[in-house]
BAFI-112326 format. One record per residue: chain; residue number from 1; y negated, x, z of N, C-alpha, C, O, CB in turn; residue in one letter. Coordinates in pm, whole numbers, plus 50000, padded with zeros to 5 digits. Glycine has a CB too. Layout:
<rs>
+-------+------+-------+-------+-------+-------+-------+-------+-------+-------+-------+-------+-------+-------+-------+-------+-------+------+
! chain ! resi !   n_Y !   n_X !   n_Z !  ca_Y !  ca_X !  ca_Z !   c_Y !   c_X !   c_Z !   o_Y !   o_X !   o_Z !  cb_Y !  cb_X !  cb_Z ! resn !
+-------+------+-------+-------+-------+-------+-------+-------+-------+-------+-------+-------+-------+-------+-------+-------+-------+------+
!     A !  NUM !     Y !     X !     Z !     Y !     X !     Z !     Y !     X !     Z !     Y !     X !     Z !     Y !     X !     Z !    A !
...
+-------+------+-------+-------+-------+-------+-------+-------+-------+-------+-------+-------+-------+-------+-------+-------+-------+------+
</rs>
This chain:
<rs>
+-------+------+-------+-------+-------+-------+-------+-------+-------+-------+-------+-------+-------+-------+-------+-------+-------+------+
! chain ! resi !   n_Y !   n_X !   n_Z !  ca_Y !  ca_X !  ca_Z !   c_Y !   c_X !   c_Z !   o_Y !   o_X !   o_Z !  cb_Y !  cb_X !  cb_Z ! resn !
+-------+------+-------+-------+-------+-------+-------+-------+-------+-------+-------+-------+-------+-------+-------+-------+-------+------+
!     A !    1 ! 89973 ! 27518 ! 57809 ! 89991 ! 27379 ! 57776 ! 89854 ! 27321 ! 57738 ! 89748 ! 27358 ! 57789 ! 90056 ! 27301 ! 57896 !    X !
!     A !    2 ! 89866 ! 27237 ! 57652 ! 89704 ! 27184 ! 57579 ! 89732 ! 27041 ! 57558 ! 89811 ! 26990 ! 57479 ! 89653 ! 27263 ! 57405 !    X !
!     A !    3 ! 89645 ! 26980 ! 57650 ! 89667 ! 26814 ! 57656 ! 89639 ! 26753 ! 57532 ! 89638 ! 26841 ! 57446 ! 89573 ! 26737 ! 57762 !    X !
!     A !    4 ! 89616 ! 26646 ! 57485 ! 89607 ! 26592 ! 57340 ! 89462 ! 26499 ! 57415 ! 89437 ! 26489 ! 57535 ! 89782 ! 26486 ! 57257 !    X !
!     A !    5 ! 89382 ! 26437 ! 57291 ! 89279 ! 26346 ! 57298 ! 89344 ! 26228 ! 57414 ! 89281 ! 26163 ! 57497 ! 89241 ! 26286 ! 57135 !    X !
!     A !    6 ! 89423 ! 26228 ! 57398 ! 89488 ! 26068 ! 57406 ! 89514 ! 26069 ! 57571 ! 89514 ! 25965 ! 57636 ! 89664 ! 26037 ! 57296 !    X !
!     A !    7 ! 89537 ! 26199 ! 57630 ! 89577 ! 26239 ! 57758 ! 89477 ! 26289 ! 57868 ! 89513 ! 26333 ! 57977 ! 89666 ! 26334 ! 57737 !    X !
!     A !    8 ! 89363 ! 26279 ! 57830 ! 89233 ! 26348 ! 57904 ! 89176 ! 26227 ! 57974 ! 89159 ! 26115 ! 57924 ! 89110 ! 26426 ! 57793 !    X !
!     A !    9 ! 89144 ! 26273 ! 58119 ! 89104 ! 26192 ! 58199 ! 88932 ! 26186 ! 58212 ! 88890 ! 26293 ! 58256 ! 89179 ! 26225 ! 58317 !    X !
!     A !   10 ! 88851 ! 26113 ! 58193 ! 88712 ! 26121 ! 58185 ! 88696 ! 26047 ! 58329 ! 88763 ! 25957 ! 58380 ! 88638 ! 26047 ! 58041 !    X !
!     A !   11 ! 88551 ! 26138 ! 58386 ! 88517 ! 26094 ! 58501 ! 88449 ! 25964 ! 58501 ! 88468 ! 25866 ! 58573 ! 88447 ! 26185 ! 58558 !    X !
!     A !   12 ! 88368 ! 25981 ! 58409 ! 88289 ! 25876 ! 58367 ! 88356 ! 25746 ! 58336 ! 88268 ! 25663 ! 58361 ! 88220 ! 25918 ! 58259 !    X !
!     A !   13 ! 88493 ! 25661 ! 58284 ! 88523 ! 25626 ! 58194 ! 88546 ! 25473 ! 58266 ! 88619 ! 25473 ! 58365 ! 88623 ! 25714 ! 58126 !    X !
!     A !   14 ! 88487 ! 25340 ! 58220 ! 88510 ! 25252 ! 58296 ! 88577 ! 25136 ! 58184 ! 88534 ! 25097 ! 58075 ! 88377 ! 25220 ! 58381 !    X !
!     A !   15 ! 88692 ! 25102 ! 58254 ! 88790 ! 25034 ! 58193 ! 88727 ! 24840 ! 58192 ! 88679 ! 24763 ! 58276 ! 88950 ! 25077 ! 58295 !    X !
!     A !   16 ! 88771 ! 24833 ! 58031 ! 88784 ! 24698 ! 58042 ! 88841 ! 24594 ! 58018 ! 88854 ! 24587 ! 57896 ! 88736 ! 24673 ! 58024 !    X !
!     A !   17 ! 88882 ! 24507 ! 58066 ! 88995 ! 24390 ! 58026 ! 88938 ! 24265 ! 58025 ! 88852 ! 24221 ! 58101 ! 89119 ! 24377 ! 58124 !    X !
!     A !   18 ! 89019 ! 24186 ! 57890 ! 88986 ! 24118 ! 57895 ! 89085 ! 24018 ! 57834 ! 89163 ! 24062 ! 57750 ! 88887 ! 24142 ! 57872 !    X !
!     A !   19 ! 89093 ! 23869 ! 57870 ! 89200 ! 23760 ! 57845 ! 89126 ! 23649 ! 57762 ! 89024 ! 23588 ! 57796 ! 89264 ! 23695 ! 57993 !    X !
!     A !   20 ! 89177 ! 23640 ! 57677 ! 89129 ! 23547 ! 57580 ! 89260 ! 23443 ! 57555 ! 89374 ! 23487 ! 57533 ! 89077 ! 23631 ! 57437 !    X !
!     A !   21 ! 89223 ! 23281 ! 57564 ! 89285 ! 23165 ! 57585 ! 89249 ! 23085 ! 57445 ! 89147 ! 23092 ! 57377 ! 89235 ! 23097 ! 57726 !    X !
!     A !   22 ! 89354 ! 23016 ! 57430 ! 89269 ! 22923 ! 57287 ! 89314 ! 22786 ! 57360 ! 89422 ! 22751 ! 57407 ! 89350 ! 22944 ! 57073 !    X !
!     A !   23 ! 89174 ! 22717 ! 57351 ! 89131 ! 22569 ! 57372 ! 89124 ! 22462 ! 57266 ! 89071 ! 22458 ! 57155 ! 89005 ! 22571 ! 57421 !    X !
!     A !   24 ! 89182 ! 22393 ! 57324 ! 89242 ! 22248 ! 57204 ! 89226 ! 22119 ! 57274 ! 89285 ! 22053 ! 57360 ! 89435 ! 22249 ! 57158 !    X !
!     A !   25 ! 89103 ! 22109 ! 57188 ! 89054 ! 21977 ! 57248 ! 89153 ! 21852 ! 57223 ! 89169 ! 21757 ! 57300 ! 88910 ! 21941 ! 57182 !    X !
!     A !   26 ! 89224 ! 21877 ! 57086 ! 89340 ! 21764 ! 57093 ! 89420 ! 21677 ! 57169 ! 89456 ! 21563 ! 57198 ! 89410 ! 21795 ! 57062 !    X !
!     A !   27 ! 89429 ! 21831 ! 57188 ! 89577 ! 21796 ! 57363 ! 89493 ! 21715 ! 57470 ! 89551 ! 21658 ! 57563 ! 89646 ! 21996 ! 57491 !    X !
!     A !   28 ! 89354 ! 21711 ! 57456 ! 89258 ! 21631 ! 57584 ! 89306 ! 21516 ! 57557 ! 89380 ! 21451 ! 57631 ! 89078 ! 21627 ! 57585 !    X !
!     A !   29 ! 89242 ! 21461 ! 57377 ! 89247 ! 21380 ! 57284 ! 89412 ! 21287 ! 57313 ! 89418 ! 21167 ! 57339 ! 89225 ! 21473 ! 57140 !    X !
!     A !   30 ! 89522 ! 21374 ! 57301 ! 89653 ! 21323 ! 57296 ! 89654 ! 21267 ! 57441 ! 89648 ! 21144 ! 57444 ! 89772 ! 21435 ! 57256 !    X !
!     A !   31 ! 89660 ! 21334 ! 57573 ! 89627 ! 21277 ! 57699 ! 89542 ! 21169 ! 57697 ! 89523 ! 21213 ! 57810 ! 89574 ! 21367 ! 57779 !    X !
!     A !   32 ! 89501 ! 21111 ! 57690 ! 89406 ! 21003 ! 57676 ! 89439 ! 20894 ! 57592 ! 89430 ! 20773 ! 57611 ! 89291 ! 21050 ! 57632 !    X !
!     A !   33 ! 89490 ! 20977 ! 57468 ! 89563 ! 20864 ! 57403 ! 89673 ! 20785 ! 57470 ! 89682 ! 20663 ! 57476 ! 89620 ! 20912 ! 57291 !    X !
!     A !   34 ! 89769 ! 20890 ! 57526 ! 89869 ! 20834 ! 57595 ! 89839 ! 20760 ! 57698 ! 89918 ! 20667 ! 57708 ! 89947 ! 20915 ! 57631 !    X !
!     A !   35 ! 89771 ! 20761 ! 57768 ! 89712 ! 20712 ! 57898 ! 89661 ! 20600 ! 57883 ! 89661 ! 20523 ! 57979 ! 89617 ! 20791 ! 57957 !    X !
!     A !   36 ! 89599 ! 20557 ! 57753 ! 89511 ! 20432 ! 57692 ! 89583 ! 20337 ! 57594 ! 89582 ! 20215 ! 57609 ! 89384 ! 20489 ! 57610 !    X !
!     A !   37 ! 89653 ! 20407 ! 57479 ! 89753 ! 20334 ! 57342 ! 89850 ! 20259 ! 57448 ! 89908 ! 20297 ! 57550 ! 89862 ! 20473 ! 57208 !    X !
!     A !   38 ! 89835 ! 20072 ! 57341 ! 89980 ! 20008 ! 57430 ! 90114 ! 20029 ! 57356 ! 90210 ! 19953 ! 57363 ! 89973 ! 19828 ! 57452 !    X !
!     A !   39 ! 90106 ! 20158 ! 57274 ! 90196 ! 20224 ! 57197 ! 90286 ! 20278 ! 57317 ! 90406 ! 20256 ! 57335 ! 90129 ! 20336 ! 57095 !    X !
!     A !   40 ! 90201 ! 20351 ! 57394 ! 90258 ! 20421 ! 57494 ! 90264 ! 20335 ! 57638 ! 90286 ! 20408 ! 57734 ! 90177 ! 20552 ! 57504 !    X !
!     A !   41 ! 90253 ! 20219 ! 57664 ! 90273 ! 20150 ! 57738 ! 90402 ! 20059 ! 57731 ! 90459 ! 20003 ! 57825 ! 90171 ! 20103 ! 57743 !    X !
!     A !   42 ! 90440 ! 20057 ! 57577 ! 90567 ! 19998 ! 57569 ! 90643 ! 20060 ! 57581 ! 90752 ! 20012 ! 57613 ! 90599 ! 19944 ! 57484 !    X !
!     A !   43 ! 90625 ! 20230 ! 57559 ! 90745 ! 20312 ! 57519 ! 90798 ! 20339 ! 57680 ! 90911 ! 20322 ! 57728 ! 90700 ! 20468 ! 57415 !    X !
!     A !   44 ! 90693 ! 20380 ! 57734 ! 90725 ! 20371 ! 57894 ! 90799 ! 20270 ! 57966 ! 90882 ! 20289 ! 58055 ! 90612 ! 20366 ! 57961 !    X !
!     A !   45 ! 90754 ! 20147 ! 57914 ! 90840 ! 20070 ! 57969 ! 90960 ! 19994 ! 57930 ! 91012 ! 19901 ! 57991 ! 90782 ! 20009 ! 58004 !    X !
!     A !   46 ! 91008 ! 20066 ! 57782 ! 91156 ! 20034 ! 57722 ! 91164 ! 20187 ! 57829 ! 91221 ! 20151 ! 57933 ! 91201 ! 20028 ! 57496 !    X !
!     A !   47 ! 91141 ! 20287 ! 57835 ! 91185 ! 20392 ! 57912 ! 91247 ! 20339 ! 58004 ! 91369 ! 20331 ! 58000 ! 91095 ! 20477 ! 57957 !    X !
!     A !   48 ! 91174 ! 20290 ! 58107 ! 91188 ! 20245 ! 58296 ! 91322 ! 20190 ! 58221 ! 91428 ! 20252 ! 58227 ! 91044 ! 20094 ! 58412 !    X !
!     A !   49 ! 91303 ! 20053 ! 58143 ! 91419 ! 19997 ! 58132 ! 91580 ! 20037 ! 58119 ! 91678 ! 19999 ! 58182 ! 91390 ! 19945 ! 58054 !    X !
!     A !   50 ! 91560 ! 20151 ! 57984 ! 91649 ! 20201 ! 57971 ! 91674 ! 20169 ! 57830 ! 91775 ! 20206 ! 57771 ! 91729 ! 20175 ! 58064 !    X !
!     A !   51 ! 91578 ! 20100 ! 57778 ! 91662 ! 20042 ! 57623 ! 91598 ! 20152 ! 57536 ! 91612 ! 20119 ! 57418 ! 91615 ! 19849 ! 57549 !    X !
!     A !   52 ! 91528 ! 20282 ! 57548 ! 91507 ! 20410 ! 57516 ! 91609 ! 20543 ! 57548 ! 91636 ! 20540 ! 57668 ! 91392 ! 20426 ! 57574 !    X !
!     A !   53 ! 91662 ! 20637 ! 57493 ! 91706 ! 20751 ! 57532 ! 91653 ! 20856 ! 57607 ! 91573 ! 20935 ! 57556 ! 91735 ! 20790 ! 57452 !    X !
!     A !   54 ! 91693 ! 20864 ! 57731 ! 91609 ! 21000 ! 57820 ! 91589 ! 21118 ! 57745 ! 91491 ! 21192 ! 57757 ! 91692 ! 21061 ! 57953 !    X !
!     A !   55 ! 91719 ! 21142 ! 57636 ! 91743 ! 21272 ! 57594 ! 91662 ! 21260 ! 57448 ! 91699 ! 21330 ! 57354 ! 91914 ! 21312 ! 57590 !    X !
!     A !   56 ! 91576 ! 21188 ! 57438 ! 91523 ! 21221 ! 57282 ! 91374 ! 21134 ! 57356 ! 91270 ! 21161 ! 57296 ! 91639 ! 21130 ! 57097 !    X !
!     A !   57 ! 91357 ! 21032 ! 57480 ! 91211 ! 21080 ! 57449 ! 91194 ! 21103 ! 57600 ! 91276 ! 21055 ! 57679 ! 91092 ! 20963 ! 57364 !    X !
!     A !   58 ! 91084 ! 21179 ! 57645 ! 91027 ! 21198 ! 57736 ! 90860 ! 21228 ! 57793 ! 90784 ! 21248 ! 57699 ! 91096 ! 21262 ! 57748 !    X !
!     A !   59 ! 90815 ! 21233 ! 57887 ! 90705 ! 21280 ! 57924 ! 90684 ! 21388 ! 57993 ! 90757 ! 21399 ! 58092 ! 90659 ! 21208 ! 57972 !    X !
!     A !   60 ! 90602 ! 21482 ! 57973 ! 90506 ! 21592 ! 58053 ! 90398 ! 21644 ! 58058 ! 90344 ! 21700 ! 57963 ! 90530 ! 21673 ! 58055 !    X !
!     A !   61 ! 90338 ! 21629 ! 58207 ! 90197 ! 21629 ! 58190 ! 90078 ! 21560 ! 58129 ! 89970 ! 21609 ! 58096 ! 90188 ! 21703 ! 58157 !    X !
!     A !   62 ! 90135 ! 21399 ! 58120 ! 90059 ! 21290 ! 58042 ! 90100 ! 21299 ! 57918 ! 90068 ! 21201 ! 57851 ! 89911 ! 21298 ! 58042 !    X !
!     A !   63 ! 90157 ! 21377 ! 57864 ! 90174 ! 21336 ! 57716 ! 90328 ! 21321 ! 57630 ! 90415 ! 21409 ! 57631 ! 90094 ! 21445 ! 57643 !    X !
!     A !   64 ! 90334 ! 21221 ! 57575 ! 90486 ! 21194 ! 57560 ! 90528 ! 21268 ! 57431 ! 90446 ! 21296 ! 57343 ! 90522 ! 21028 ! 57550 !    X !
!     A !   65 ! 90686 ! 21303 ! 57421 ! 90751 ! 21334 ! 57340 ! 90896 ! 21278 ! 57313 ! 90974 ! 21222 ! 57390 ! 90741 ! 21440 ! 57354 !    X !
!     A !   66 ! 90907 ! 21312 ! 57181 ! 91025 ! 21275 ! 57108 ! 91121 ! 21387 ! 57026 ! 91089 ! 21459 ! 56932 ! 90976 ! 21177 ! 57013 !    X !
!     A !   67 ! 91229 ! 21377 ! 57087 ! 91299 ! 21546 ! 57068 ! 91208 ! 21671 ! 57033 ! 91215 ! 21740 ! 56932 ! 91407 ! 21550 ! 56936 !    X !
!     A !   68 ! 91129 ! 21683 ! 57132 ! 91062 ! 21757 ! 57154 ! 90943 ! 21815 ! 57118 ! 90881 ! 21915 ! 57151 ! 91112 ! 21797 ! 57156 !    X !
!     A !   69 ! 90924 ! 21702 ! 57020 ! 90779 ! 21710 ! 56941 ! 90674 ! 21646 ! 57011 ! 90726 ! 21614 ! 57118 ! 90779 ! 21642 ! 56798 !    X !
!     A !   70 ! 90560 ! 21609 ! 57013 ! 90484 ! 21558 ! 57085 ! 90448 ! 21450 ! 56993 ! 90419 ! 21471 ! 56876 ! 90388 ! 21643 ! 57138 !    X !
!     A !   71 ! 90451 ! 21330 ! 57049 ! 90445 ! 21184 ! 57012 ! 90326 ! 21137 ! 57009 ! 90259 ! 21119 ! 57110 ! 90513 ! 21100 ! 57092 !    X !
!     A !   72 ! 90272 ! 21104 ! 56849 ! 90154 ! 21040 ! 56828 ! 90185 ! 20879 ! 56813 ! 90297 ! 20833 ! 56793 ! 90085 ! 21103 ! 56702 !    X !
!     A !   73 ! 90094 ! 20824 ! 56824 ! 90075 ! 20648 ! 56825 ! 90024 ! 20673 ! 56694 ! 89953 ! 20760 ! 56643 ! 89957 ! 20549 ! 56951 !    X !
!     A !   74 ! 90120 ! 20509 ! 56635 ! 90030 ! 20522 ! 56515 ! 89916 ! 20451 ! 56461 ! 89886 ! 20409 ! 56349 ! 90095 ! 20517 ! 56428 !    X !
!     A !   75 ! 89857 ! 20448 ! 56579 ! 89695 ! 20386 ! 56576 ! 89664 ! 20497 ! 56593 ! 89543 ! 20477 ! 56589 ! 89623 ! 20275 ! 56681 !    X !
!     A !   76 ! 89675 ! 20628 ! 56613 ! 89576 ! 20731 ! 56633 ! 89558 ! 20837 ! 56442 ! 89591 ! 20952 ! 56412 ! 89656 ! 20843 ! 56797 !    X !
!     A !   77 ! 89503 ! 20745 ! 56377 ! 89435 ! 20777 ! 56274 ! 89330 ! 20902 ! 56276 ! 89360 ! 21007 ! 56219 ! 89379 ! 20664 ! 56245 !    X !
!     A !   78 ! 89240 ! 20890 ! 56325 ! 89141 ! 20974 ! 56360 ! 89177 ! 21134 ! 56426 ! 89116 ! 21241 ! 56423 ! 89065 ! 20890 ! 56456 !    X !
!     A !   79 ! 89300 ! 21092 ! 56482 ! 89315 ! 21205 ! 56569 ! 89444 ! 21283 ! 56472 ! 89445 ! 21404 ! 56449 ! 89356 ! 21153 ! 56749 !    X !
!     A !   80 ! 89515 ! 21218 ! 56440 ! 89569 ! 21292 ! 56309 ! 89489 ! 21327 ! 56189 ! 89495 ! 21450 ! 56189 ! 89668 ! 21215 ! 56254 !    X !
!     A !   81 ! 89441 ! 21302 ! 56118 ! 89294 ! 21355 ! 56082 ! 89248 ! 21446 ! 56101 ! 89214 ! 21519 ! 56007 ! 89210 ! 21310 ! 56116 !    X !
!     A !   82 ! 89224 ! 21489 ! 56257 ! 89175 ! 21601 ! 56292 ! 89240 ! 21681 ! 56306 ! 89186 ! 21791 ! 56299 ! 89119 ! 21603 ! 56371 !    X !
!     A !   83 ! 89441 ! 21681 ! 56344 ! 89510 ! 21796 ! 56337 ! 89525 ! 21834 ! 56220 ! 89545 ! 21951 ! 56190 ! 89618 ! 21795 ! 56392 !    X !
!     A !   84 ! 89518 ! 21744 ! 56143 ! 89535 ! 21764 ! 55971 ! 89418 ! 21881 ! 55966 ! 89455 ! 21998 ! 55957 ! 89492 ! 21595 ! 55851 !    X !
!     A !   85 ! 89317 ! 21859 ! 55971 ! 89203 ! 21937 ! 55963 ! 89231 ! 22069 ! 56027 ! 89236 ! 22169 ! 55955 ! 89087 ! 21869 ! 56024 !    X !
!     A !   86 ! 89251 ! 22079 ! 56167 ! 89222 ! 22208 ! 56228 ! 89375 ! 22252 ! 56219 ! 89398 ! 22345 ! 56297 ! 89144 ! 22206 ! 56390 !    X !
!     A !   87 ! 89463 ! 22219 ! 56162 ! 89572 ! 22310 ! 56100 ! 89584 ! 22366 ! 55953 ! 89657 ! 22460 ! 55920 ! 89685 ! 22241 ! 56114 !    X !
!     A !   88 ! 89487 ! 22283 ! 55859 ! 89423 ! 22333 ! 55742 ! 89345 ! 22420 ! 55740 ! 89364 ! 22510 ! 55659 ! 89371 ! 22261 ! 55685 !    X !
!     A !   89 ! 89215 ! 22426 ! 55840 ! 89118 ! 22491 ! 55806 ! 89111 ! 22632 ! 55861 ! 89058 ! 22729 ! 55807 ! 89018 ! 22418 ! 55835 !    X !
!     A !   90 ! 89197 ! 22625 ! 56019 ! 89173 ! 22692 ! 56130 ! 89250 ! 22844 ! 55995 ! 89324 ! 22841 ! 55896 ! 89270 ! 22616 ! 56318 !    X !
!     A !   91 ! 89170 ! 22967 ! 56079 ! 89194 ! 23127 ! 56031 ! 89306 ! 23164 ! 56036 ! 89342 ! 23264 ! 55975 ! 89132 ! 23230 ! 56101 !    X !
!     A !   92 ! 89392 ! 23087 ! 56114 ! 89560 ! 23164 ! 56172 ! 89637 ! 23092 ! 56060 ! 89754 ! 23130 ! 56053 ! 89640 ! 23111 ! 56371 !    X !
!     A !   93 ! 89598 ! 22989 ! 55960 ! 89625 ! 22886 ! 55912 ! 89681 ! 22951 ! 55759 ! 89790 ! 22954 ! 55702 ! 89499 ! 22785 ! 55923 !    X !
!     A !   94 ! 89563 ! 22994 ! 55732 ! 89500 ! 23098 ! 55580 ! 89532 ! 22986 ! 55513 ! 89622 ! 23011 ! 55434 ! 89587 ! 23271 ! 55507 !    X !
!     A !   95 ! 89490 ! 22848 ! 55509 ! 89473 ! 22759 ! 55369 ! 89606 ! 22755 ! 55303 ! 89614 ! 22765 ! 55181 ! 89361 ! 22826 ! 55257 !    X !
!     A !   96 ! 89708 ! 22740 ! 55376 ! 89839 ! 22752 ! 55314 ! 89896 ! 22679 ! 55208 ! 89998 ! 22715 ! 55151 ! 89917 ! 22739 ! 55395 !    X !
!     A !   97 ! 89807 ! 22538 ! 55168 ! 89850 ! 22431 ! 55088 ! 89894 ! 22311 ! 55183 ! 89936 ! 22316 ! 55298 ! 89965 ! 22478 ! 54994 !    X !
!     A !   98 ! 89875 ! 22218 ! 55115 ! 89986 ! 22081 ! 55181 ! 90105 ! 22067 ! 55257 ! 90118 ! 22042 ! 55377 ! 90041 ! 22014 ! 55091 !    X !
!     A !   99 ! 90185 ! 22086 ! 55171 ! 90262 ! 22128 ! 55199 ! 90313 ! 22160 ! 55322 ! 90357 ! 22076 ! 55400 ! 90253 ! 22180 ! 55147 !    X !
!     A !  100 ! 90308 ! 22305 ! 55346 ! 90285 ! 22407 ! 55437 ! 90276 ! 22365 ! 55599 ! 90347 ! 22373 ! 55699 ! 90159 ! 22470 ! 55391 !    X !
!     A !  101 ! 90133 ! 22312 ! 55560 ! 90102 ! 22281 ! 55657 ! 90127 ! 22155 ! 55688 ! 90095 ! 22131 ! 55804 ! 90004 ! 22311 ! 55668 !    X !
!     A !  102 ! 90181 ! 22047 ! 55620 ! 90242 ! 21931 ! 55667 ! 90385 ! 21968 ! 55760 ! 90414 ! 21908 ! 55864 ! 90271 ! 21839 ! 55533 !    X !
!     A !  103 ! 90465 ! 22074 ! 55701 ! 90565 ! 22135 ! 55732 ! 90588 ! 22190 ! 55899 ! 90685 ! 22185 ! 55975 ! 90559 ! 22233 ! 55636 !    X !
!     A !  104 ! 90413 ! 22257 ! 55913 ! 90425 ! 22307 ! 56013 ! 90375 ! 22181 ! 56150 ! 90418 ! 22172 ! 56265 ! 90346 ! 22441 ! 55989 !    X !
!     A !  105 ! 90273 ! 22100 ! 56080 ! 90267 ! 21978 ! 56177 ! 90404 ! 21901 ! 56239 ! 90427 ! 21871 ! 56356 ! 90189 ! 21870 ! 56099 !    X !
!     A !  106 ! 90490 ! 21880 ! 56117 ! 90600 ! 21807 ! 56156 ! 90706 ! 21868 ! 56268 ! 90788 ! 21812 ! 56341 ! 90667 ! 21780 ! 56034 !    X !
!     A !  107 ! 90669 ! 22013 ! 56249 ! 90762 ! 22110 ! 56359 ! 90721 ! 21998 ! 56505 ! 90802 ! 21924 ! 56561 ! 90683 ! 22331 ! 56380 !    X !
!     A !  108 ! 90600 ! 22012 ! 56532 ! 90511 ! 22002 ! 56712 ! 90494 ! 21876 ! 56684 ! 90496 ! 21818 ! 56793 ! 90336 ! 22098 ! 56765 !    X !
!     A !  109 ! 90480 ! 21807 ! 56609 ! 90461 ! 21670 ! 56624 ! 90531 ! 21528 ! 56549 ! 90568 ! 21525 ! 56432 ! 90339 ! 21672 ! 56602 !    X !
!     A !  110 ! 90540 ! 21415 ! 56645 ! 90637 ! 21273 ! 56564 ! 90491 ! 21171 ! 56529 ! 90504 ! 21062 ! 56473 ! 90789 ! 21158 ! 56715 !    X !
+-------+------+-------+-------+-------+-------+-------+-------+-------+-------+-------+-------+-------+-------+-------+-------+-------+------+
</rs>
């Protein structure tokens, strides 16, 4: 019997792992927004009231949504801007056109 490359145990051989996370300062950005915009101070409180739908908007983890997209204020200019940007520019992106990438914003976000 003749083991293959792939099957040989080295004495020497020290294993390494490693976990790589991707960080989005946005989502800080969107938390904060929510926490600060009286966009999101009204919506909360037609919420409490009830003159909002539980089932189309909600909150988690500080940041609100609307059937399931995540809910921008539309005073947050700047910060759309910047998803515009780092969904254009970013490598996973490949410069897809307008389009595209308007397409794919509208998926995750109202």
């Amino acid at each position: 019997m003749v083991a293959d490359g792939l099957s040989r145990i080295y004495e020497d051989a020290v294993e390494i792992s490693a976990i790589s996370t991707v960080s989005c300062d946005w989502l800080k950005e969107i938390k904060i927004m929510c926490s600060e915009d009286d966009f999101f101070k009204e919506i909360d409180d037609k919420l409490q009231q009830g003159h909002l739908s539980s089932e189309e908007y909600s909150r988690r983890e500080g940041v609100y949504y609307y059937k399931g997209r995540i809910l921008l204020s539309p005073n947050a200019q700047d910060l759309k801007t910047s998803l515009l940007n780092e969904h254009h520019n970013s490598p996973s992106a490949g410069h897809s056109g307008i389009t595209r990438t308007l397409h794919r914003l509208r998926r995750s976000f109202y």
